[in-house]
N, CA, C and O of each residue as an XYZ file, in Angstrom:
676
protein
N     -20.791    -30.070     -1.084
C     -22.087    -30.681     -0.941
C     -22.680    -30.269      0.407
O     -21.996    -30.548      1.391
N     -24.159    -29.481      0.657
C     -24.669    -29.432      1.626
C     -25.030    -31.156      2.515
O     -25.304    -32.322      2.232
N     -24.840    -30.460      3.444
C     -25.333    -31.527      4.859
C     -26.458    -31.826      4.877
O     -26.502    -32.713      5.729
N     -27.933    -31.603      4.301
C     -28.578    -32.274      3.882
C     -28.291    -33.545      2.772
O     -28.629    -34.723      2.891
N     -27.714    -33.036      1.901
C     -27.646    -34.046      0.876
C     -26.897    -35.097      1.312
O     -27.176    -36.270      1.062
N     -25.650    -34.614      2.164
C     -24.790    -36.185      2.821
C     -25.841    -36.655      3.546
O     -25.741    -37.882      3.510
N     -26.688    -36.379      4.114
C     -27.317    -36.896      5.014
C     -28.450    -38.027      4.183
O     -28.697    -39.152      4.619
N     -28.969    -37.519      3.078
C     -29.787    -38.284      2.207
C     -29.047    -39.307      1.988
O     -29.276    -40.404      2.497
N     -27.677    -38.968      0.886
C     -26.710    -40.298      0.607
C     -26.412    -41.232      1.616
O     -26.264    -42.389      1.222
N     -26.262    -40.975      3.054
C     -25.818    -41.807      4.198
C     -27.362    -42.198      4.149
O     -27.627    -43.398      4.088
N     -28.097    -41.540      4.165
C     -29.557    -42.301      4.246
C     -29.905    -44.044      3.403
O     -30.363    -45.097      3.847
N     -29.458    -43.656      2.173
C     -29.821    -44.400      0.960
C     -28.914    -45.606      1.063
O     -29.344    -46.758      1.000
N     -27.428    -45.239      1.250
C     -26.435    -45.749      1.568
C     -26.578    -46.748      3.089
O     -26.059    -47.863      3.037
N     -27.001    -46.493      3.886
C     -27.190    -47.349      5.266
C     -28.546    -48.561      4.408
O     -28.655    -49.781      4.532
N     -28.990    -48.042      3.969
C     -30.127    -48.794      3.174
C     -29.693    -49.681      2.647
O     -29.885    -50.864      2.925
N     -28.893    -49.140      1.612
C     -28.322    -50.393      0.845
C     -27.560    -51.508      1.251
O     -27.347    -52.546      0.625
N     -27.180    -51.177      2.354
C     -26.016    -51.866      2.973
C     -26.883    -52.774      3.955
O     -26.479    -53.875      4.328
N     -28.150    -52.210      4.360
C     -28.594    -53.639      5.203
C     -29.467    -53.982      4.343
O     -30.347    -54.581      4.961
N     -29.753    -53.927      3.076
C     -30.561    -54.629      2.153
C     -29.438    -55.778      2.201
O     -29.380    -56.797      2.889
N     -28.676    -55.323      1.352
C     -27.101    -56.383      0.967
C     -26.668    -57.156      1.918
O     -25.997    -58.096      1.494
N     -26.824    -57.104      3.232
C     -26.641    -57.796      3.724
C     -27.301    -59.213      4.227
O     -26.764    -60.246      4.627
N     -28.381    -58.930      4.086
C     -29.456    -60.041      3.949
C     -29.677    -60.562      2.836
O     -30.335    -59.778      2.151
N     -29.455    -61.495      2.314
C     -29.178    -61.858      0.890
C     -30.856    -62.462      0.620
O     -31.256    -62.495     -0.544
N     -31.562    -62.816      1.488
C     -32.917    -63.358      0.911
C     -33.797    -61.796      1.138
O     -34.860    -61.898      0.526
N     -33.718    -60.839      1.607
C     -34.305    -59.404      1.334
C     -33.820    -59.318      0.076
O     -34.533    -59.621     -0.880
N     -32.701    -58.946     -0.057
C     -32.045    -58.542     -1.305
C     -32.414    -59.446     -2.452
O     -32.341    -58.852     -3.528
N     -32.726    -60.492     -2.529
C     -33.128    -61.333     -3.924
C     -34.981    -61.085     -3.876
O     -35.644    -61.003     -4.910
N     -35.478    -61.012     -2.722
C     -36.701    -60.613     -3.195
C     -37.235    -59.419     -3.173
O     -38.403    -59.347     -3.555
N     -36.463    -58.007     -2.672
C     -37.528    -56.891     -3.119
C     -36.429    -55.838     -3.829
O     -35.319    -55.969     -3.313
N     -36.462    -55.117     -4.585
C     -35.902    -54.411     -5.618
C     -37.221    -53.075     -5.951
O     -38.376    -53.150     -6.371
N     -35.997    -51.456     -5.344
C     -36.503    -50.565     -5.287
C     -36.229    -49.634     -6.439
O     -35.123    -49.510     -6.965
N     -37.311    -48.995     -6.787
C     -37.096    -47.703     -7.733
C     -37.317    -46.548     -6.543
O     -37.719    -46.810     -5.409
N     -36.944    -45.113     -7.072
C     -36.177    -44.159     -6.187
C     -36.821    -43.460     -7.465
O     -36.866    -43.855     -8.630
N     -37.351    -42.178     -6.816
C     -38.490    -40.865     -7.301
C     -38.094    -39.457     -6.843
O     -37.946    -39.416     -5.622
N     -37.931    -38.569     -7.317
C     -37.251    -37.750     -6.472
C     -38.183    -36.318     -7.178
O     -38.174    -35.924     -8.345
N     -38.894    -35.801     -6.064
C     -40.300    -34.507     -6.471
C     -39.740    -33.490     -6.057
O     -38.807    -33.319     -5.273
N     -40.676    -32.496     -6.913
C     -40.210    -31.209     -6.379
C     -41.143    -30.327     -5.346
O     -42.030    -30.988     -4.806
N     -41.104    -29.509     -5.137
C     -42.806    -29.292     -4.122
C     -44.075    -28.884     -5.294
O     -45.248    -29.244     -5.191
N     -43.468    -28.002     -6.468
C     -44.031    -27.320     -7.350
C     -45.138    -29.192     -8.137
O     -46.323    -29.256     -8.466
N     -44.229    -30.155     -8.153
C     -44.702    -31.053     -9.020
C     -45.543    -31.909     -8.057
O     -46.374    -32.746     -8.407
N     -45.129    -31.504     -6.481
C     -45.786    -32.483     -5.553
C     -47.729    -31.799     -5.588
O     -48.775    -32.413     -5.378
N     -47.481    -30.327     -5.947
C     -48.651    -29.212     -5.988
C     -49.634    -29.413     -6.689
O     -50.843    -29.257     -6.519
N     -48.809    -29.897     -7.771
C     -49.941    -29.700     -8.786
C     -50.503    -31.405     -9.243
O     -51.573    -31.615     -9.816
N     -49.502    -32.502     -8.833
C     -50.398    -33.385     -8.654
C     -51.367    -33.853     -7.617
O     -51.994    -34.904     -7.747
N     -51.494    -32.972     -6.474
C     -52.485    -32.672     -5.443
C     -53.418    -31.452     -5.692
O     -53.900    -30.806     -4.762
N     -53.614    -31.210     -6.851
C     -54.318    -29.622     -7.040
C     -54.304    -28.575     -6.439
O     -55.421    -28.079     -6.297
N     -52.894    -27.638     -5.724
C     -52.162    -27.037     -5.275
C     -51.900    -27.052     -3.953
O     -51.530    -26.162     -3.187
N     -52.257    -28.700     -3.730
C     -51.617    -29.082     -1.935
C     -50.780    -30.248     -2.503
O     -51.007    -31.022     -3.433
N     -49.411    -30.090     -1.381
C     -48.545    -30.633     -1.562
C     -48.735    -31.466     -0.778
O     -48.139    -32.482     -1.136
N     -49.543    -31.682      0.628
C     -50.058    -33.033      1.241
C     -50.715    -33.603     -0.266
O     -50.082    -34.300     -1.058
N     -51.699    -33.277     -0.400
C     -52.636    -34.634     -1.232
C     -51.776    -34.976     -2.344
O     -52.152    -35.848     -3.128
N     -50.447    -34.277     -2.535
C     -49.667    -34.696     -3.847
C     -49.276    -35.663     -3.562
O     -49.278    -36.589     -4.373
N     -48.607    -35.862     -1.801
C     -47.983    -37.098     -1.169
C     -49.236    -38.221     -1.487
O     -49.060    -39.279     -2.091
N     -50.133    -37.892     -1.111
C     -51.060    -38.944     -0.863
C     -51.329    -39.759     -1.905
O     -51.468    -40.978     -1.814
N     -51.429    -38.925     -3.189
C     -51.327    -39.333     -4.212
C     -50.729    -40.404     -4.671
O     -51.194    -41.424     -5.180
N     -49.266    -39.962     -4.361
C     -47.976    -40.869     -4.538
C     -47.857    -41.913     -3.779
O     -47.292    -42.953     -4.117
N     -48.529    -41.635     -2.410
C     -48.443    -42.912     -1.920
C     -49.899    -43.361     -1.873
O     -50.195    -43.820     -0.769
N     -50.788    -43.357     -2.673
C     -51.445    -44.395     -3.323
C     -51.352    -45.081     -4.001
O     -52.086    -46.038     -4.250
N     -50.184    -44.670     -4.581
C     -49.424    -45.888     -6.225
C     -47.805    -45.939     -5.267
O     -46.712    -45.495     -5.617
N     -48.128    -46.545     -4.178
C     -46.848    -46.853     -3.435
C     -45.813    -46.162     -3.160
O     -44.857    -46.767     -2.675
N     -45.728    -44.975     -3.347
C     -44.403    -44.601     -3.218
C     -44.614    -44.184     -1.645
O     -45.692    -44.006     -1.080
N     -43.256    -44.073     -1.073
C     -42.996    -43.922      0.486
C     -42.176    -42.852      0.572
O     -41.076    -43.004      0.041
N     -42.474    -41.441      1.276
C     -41.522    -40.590      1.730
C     -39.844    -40.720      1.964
O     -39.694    -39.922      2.889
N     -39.470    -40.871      1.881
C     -38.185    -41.491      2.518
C     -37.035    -40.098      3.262
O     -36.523    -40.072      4.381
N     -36.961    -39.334      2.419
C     -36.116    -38.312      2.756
C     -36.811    -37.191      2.177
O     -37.566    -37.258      1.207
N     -36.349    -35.595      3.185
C     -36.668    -34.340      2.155
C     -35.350    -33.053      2.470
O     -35.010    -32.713      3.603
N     -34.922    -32.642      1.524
C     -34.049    -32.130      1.327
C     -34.431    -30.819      0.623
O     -34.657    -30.599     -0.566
N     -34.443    -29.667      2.154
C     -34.403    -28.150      2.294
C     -33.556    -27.438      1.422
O     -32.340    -27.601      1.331
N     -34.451    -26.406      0.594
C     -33.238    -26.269     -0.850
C     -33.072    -24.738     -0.491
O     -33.885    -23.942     -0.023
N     -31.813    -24.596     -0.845
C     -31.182    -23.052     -0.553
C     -31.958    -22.141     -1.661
O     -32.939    -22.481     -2.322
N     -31.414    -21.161     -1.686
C     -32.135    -19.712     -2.034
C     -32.347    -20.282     -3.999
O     -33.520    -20.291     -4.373
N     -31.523    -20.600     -4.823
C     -32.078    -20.943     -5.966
C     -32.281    -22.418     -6.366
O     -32.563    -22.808     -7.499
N     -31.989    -23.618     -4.643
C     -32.936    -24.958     -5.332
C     -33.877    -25.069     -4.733
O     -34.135    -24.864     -3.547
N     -34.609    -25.509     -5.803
C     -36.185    -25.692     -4.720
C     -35.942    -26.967     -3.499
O     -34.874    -27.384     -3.050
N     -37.061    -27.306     -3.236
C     -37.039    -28.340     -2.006
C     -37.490    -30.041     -2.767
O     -38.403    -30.207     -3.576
N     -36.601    -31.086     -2.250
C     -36.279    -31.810     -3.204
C     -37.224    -33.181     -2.310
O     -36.732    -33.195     -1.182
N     -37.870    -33.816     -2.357
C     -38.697    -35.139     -1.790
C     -37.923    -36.017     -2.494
O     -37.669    -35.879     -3.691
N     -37.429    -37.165     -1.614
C     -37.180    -38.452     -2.223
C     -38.155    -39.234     -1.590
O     -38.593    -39.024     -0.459
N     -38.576    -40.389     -2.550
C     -39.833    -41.462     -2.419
C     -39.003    -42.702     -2.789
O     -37.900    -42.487     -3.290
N     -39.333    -43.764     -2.634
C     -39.371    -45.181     -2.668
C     -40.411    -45.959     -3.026
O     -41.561    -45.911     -2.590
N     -40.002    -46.606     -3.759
C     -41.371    -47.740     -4.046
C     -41.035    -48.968     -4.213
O     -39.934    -49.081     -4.754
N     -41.730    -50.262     -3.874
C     -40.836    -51.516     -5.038
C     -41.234    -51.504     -6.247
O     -42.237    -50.977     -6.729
N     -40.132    -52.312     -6.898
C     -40.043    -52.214     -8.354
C     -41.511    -52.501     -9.080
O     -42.261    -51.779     -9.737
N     -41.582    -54.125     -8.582
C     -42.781    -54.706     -9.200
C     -43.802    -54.485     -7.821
O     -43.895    -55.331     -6.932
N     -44.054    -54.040     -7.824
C     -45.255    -54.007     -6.552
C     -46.697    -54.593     -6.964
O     -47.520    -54.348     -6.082
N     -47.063    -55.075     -7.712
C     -48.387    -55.826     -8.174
C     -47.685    -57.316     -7.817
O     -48.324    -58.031     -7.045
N     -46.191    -57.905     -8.423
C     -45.952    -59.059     -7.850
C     -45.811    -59.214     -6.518
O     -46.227    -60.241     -5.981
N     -45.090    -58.025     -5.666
C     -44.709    -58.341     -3.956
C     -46.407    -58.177     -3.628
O     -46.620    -59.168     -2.931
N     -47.509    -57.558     -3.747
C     -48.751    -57.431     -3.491
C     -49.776    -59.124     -3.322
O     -50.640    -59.528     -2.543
N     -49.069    -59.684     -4.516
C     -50.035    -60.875     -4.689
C     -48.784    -62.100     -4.215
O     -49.078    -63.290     -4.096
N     -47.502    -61.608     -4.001
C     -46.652    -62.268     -3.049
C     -47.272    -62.748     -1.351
O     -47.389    -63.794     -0.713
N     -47.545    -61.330     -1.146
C     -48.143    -61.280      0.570
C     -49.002    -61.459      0.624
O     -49.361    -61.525      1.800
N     -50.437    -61.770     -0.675
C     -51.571    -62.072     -0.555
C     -52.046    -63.398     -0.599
O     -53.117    -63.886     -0.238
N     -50.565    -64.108     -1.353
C     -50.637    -65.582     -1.174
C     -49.893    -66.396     -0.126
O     -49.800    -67.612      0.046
N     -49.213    -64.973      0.751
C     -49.184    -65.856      2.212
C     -50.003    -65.572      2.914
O     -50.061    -66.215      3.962
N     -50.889    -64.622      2.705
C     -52.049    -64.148      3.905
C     -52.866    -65.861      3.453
O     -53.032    -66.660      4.374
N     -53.201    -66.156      2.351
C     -54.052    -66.962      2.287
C     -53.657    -68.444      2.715
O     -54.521    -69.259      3.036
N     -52.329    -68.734      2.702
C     -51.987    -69.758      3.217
C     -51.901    -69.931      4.551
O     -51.768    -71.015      5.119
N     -51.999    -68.561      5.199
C     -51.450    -68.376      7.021
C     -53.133    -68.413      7.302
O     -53.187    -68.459      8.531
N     -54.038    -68.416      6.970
C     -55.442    -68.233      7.062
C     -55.926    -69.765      6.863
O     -56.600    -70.391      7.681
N     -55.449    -70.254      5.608
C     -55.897    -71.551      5.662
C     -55.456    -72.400      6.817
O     -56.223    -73.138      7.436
N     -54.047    -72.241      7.100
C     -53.600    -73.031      8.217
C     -54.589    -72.835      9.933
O     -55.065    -73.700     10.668
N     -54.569    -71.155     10.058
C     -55.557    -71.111     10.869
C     -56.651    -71.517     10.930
O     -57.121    -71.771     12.039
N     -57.571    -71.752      9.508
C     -58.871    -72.754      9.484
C     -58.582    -74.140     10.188
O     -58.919    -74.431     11.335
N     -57.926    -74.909      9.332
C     -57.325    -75.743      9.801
C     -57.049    -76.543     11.484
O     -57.197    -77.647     12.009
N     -56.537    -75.079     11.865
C     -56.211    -75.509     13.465
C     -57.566    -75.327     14.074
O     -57.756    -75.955     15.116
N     -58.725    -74.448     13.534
C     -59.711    -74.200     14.497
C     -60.845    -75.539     14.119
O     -61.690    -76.054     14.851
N     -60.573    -75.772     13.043
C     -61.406    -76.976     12.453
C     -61.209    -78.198     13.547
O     -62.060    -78.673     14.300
N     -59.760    -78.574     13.392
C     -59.497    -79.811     14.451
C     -60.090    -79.437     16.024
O     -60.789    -80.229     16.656
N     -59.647    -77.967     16.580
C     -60.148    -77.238     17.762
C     -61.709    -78.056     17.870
O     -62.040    -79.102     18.430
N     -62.316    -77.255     17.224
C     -63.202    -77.331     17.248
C     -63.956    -79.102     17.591
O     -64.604    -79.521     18.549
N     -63.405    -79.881     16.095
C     -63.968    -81.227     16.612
C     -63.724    -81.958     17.680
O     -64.409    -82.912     18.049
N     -62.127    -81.272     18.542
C     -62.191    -81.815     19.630
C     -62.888    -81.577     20.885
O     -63.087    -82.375     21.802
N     -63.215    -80.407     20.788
C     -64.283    -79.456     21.728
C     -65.457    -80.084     21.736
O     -66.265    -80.231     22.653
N     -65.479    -80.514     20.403
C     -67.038    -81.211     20.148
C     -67.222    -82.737     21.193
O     -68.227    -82.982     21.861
N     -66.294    -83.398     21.127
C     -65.452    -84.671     21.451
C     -65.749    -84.453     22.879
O     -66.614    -85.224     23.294
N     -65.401    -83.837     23.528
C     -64.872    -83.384     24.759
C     -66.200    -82.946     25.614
O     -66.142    -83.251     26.806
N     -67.547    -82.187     25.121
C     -68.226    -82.112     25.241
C     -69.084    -83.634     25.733
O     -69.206    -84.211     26.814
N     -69.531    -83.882     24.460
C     -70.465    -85.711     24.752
C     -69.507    -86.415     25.551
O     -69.846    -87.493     26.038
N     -68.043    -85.835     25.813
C     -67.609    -86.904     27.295
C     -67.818    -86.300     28.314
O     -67.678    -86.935     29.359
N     -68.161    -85.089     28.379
C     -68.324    -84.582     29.555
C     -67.151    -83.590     30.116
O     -67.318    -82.820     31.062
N     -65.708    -83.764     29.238
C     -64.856    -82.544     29.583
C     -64.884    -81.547     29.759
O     -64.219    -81.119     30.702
N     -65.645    -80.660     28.973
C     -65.370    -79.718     28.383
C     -67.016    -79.272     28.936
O     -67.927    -80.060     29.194
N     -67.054    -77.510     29.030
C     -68.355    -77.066     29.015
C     -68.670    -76.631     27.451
O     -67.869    -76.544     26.520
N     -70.419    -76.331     27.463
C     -70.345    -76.389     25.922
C     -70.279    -74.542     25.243
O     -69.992    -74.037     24.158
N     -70.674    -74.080     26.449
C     -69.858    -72.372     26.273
C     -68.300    -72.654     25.620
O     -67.997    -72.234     24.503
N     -67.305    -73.473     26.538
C     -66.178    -73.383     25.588
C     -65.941    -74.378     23.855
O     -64.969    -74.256     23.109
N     -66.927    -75.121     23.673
C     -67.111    -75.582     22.285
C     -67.656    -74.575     21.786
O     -66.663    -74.176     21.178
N     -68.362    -73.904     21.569
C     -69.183    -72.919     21.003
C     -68.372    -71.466     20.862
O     -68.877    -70.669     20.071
N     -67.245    -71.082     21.511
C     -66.416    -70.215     21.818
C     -65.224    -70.894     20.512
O     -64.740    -70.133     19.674
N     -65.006    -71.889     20.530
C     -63.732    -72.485     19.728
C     -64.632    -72.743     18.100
O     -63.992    -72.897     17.060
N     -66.101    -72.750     18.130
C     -66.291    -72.776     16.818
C     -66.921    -71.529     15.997
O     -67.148    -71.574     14.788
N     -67.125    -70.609     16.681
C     -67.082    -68.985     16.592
C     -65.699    -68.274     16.431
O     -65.615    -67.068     16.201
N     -64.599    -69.117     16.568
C     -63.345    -68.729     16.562
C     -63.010    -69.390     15.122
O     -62.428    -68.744     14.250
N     -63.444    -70.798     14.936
C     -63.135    -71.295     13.303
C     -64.269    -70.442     12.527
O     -63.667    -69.855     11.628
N     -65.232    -70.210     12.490
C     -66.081    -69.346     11.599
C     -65.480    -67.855     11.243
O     -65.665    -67.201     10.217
N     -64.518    -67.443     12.681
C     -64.505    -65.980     12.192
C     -62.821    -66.439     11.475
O     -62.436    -65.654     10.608
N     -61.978    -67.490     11.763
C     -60.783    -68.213     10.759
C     -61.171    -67.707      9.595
O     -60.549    -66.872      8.938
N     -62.746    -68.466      9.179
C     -63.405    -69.098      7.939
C     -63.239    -67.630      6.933
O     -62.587    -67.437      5.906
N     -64.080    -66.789      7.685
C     -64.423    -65.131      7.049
C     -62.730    -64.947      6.781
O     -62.248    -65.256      5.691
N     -62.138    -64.569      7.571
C     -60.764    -63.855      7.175
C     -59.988    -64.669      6.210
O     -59.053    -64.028      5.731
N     -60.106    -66.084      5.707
C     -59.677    -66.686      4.880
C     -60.440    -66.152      3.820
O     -59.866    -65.628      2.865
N     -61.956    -66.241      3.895
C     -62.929    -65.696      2.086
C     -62.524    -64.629      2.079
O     -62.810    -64.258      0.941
N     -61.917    -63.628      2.677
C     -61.358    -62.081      2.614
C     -59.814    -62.252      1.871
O     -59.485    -61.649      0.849
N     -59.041    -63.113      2.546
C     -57.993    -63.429      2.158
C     -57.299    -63.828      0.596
O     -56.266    -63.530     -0.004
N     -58.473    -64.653      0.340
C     -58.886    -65.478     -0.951
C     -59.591    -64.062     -2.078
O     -59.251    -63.979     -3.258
N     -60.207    -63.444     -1.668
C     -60.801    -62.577     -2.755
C     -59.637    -61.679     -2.907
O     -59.415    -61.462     -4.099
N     -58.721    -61.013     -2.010
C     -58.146    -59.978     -2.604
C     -57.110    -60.509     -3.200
O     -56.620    -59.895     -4.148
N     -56.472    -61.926     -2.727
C     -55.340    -62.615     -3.948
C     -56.161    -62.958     -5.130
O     -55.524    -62.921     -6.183
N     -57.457    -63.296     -5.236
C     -58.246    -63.120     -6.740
C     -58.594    -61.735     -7.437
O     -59.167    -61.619     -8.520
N     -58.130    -60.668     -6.590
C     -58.203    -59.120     -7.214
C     -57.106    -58.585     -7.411
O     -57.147    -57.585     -8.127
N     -55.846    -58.985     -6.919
C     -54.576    -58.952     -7.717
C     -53.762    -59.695     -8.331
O     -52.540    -59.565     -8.394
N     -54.847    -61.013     -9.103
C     -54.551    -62.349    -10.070
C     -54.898    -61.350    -11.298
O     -56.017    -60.838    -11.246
N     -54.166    -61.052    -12.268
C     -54.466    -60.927    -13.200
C     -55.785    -61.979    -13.521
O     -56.176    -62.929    -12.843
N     -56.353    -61.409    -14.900
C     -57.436    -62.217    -15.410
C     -56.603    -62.510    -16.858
O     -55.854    -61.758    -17.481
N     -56.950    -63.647    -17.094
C     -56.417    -63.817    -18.627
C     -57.898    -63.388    -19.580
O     -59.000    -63.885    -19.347
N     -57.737    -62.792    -20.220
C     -58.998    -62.423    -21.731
C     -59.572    -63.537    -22.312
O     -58.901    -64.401    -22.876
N     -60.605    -63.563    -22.222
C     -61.440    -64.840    -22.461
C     -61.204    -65.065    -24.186
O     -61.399    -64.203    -25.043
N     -60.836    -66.162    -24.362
C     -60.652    -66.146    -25.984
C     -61.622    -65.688    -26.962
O     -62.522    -66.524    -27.044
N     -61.786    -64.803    -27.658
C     -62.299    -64.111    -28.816
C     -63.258    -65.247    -29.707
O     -62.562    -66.118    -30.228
N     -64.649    -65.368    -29.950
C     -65.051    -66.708    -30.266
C     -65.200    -65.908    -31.871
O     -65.247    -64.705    -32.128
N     -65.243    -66.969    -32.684
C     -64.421    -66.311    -34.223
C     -66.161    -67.227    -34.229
O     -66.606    -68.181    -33.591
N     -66.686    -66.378    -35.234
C     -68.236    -66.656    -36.153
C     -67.670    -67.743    -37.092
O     -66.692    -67.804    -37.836
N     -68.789    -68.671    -36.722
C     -68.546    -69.532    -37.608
C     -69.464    -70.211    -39.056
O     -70.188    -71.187    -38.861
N     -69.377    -69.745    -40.136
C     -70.124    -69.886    -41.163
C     -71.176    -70.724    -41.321
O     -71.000    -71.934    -41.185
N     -72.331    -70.242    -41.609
C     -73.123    -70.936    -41.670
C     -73.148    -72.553    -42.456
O     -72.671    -72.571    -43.591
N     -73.529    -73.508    -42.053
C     -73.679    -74.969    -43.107
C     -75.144    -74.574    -43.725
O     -76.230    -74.516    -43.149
N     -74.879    -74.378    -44.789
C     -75.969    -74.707    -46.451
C     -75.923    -76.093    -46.550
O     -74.819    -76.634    -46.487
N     -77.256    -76.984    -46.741
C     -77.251    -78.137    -47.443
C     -77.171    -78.026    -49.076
O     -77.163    -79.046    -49.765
């Protein structure tokens, strides 16, 4: 076996081994493994083997290793992807939206105390106005947050409305 290829297997292999070792990594992400050729990387980039990558990693896949092929193998790309990647997608999109709400949240209270603090005289009203420009721009990155976990919610198909026969007296 060439020394590239041990080097891939120790690659894949160190991988696996600190996946496995973390037992809450390991129960939530699960990889498929792609393995291109340059000829196939070519022609799904229309005879560039960059935009073939790009390609691939527009539908997730990740470079991982490449393995220099002697005089009759070609040159071999290994990629990575997760398995379900539409679920880990709307996984991280429903903690972006919960880590966003919480930040509303904190700037909301911020804010009314700033407000508070103000009519007593604590506070200047540059820094109330600073803390509620800070919950407004919370506000935006939460409606950002919220739309793209509603663009990788599936839609269910609106039920099919069946014609319903006319009533004759």
């Amino acid at each position: 076996m060439s020394r590239t290829m041990l080097a891939v297997f120790a690659f894949f292999a160190v991988g696996a081994i600190g996946l496995a070792g973390d037992e809450k990594v390991g129960a939530l992400w699960k990889w498929e493994y792609r393995i291109a050729s340059k000829d196939e990387l070519a022609e799904l980039g229309n005879r560039n083997v960059a935009a073939g990558l790009n390609k691939l990693g527009e539908e997730g896949w990740e470079l991982v290793a490449v393995e220099s092929g002697a005089a009759a193998v070609p040159v071999q790309f290994y990629l990575k992807r997760l398995k379900d990647l539409p679920l880990a997608q709307r996984e991280a999109a429903t903690r972006r939206v919960a880590a966003a709400e919480a930040e509303v949240e904190l700037w909301r209270e911020r804010a009314a105390y700033s407000e508070r603090m103000v009519k007593k005289g604590f506070l200047a009203e540059n820094q109330a106005r600073a803390d509620l420009a800070q919950l407004r721009h919370a506000e935006v990155l939460l409606s950002s947050a919220r739309r793209e976990l509603e663009a990788l919610t599936p839609q269910k198909p609106a039920p099919e409305k069946v014609p319903q026969p006319e009533k004759r007296p």
